[in-house]
C-alpha positions in Angstrom: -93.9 -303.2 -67.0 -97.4 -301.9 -68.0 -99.3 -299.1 -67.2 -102.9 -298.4 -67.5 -105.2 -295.1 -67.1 -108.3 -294.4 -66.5 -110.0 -291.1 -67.2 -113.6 -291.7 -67.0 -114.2 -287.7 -67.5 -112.0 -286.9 -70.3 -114.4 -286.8 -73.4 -117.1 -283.9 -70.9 -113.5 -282.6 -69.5 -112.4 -281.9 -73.3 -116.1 -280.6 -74.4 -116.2 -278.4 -71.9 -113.1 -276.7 -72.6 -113.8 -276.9 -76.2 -116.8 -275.1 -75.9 -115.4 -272.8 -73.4 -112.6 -271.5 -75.8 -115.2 -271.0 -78.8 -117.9 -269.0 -76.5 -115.0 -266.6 -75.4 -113.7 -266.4 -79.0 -117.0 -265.4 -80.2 -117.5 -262.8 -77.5 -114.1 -261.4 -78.7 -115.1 -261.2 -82.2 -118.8 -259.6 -81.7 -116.3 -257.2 -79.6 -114.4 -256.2 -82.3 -114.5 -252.7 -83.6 -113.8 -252.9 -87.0 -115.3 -254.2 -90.5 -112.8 -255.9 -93.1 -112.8 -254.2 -96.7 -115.2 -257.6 -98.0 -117.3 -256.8 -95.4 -117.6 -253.1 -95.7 -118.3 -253.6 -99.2 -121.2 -256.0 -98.6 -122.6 -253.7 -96.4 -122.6 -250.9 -98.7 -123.6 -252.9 -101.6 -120.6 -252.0 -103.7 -117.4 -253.4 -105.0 -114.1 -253.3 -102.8 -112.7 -251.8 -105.9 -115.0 -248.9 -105.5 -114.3 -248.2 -101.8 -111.0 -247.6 -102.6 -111.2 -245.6 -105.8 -109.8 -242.2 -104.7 -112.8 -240.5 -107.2 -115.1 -241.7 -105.3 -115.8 -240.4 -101.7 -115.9 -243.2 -99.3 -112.3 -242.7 -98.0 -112.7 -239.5 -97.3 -116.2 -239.7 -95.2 -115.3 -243.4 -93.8 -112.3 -243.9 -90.9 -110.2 -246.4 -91.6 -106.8 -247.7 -91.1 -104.5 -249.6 -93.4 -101.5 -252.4 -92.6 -100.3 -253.1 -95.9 -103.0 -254.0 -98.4 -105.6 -254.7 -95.7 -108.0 -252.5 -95.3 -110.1 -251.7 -91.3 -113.2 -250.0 -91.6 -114.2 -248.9 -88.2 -117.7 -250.0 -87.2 -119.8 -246.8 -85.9 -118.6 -244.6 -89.1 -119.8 -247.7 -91.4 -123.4 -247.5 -89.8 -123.1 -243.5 -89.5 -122.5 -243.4 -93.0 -125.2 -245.8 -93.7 -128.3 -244.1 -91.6 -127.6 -240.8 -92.7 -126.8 -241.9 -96.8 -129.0 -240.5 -99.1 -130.1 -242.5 -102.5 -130.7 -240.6 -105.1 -133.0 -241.4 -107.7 -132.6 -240.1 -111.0 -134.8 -239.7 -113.9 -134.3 -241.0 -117.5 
């Protein structure tokens, strides 16, 4: 006894959903609220080592939460704390 199918749509049928699922995990991601520690640093210009140095004052002026070792920095205090950051320029 053999059987044979035929899908003629399966490869477009596949695609589709393939592209489907990445489009709405993209949106979910652009949608989240939070920057990673890597990424807070990068924004900043800093090291992650430096962000979490309790002598200097990022922790205290930036909202975040902490699972564990990781680190979320939420989003609108990031870029509040950028616009209104003042750089200093000191003479030699």
């Amino acid at each position: 006894m053999k059987i044979t199918v035929d899908l003629p749509d399966l490869k477009e049928v596949v695609e589709g959903a393939v592209e489907n699922a990445m489009t709405d995990r993209q949106a979910k991601l652009f949608g989240w609220k939070y920057f990673t520690l890597k990424e807070t640093a990068e924004l900043l210009q800093i090291k992650p080592s430096t962000i979490l140095d309790r002598r200097q004052p990022y922790l205290t002026e930036l909202e975040y939460s902490q699972a564990g070792k990781a680190y979320w920095f939420s989003k609108e205090s990031v870029e509040r704390y950028i616009s209104s950051r003042n750089i200093k320029k000191y003479r030699r």
